[in-house]
Short mmCIF file of the C-alpha atoms (twelve columns), coordinates in Angstrom:
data_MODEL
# 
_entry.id   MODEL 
# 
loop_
_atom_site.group_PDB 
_atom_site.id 
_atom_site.type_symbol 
_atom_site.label_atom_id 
_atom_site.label_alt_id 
_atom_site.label_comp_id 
_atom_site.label_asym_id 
_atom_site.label_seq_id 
_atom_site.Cartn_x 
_atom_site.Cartn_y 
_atom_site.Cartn_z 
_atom_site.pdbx_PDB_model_num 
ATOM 1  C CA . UNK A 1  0.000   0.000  0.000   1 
ATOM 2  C CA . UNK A 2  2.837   2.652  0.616   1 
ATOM 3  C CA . UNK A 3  4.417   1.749  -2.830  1 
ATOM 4  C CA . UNK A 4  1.178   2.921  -4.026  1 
ATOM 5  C CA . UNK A 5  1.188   5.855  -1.908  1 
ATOM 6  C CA . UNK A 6  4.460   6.864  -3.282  1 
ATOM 7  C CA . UNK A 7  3.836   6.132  -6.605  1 
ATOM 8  C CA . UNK A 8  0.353   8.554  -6.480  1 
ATOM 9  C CA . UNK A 9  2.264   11.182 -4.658  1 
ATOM 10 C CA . UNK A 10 4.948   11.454 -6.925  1 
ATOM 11 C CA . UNK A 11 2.534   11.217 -10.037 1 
ATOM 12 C CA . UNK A 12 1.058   14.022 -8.313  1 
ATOM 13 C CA . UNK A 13 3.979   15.970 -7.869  1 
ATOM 14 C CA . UNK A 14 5.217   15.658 -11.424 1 
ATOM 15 C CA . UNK A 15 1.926   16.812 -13.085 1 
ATOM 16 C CA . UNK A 16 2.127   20.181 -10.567 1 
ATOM 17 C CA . UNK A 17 5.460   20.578 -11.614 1 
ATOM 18 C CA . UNK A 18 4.878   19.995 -15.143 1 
ATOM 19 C CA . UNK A 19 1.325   22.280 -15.494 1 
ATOM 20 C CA . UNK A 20 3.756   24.989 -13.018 1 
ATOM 21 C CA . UNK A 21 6.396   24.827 -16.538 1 
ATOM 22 C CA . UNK A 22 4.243   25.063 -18.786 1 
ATOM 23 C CA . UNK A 23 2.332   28.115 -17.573 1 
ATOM 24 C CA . UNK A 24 5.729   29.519 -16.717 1 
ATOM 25 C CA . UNK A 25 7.206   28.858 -20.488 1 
ATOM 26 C CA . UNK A 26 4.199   29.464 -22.761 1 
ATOM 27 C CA . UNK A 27 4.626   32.409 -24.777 1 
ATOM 28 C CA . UNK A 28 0.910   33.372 -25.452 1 
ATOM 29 C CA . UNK A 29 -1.813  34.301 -22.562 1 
ATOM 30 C CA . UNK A 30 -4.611  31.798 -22.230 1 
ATOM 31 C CA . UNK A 31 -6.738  34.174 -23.850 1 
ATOM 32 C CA . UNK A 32 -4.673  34.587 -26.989 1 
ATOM 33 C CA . UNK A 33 -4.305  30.300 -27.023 1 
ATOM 34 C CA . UNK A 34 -7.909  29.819 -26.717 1 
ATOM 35 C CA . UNK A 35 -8.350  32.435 -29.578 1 
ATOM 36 C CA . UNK A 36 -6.266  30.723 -32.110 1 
ATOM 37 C CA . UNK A 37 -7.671  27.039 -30.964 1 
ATOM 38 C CA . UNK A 38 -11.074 28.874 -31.891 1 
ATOM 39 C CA . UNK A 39 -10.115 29.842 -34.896 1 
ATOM 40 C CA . UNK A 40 -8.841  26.418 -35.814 1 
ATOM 41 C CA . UNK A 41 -11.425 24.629 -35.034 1 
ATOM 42 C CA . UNK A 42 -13.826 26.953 -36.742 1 
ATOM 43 C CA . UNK A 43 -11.708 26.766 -39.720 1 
ATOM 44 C CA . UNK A 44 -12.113 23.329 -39.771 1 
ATOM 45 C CA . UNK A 45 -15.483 23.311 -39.369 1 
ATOM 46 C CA . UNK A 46 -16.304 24.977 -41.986 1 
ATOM 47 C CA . UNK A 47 -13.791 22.914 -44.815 1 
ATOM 48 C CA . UNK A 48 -16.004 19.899 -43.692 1 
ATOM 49 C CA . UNK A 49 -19.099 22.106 -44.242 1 
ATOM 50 C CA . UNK A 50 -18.009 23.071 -47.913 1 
ATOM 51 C CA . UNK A 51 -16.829 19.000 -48.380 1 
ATOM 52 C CA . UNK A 52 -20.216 17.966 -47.329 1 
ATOM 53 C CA . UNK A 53 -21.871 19.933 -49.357 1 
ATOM 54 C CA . UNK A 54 -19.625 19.206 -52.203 1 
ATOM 55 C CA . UNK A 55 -20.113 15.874 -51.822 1 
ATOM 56 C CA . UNK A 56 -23.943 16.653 -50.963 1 
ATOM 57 C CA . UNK A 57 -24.429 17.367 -54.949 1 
ATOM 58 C CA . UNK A 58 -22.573 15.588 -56.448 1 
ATOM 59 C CA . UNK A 59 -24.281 12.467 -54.900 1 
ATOM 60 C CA . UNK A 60 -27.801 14.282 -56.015 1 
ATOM 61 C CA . UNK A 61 -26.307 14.308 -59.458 1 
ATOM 62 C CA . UNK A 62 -25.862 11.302 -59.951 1 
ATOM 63 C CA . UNK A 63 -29.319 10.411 -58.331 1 
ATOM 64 C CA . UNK A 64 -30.872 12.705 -60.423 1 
ATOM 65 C CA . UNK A 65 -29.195 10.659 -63.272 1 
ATOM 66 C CA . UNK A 66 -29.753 7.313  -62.756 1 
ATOM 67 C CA . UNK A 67 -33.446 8.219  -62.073 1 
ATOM 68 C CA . UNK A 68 -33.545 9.954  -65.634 1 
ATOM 69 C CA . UNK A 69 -33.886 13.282 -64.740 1 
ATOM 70 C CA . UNK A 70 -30.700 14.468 -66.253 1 
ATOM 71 C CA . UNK A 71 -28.386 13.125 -69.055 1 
ATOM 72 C CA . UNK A 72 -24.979 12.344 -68.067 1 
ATOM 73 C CA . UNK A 73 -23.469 15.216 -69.988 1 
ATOM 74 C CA . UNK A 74 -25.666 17.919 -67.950 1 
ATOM 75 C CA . UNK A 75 -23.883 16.930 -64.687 1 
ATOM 76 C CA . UNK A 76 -21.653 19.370 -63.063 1 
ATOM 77 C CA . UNK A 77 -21.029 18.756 -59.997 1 
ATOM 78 C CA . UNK A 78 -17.878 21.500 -59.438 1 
ATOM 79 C CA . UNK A 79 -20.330 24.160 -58.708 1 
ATOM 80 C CA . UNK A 80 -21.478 24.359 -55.161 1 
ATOM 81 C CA . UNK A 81 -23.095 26.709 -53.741 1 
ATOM 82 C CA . UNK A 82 -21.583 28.723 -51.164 1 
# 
């Protein structure tokens, strides 16, 4: 049980000291950092929105012609809207 003990307390230890460096070493406030994670993740939000969506018609294209309603040369499926 006091192996155990150790082992926690010393886990313990090292994550303080570790959080303590970083804080200590980062070069942007935690503002600025959450900003530009923000950003990024918005970002790439939004290049699976416009892949979706690509995708999204191009799949109703080809619905549209295997049901008939449009000859294989009308397709175009590089214009999406935006």
């Amino acid at each position: 049980m006091s192996k155990f003990l150790s082992f926690l307390s010393g886990s313990l230890a090292g994550a303080l000291a570790s959080a303590a460096m970083v804080m200590l070493l980062t070069p942007k406030s935690g503002q600025a950092v959450r900003t530009d994670i923000k950003r990024e993740v918005n970002s790439i939000l939004e290049e699976g929105r416009r892949a979706a969506e690509l995708k999204r018609v191009e799949l109703e294209a080809q619905l549209a012609q295997m049901r008939g309603d449009l000859p294989l040369s009308e397709l175009n499926t590089t214009q999406v809207p935006k």
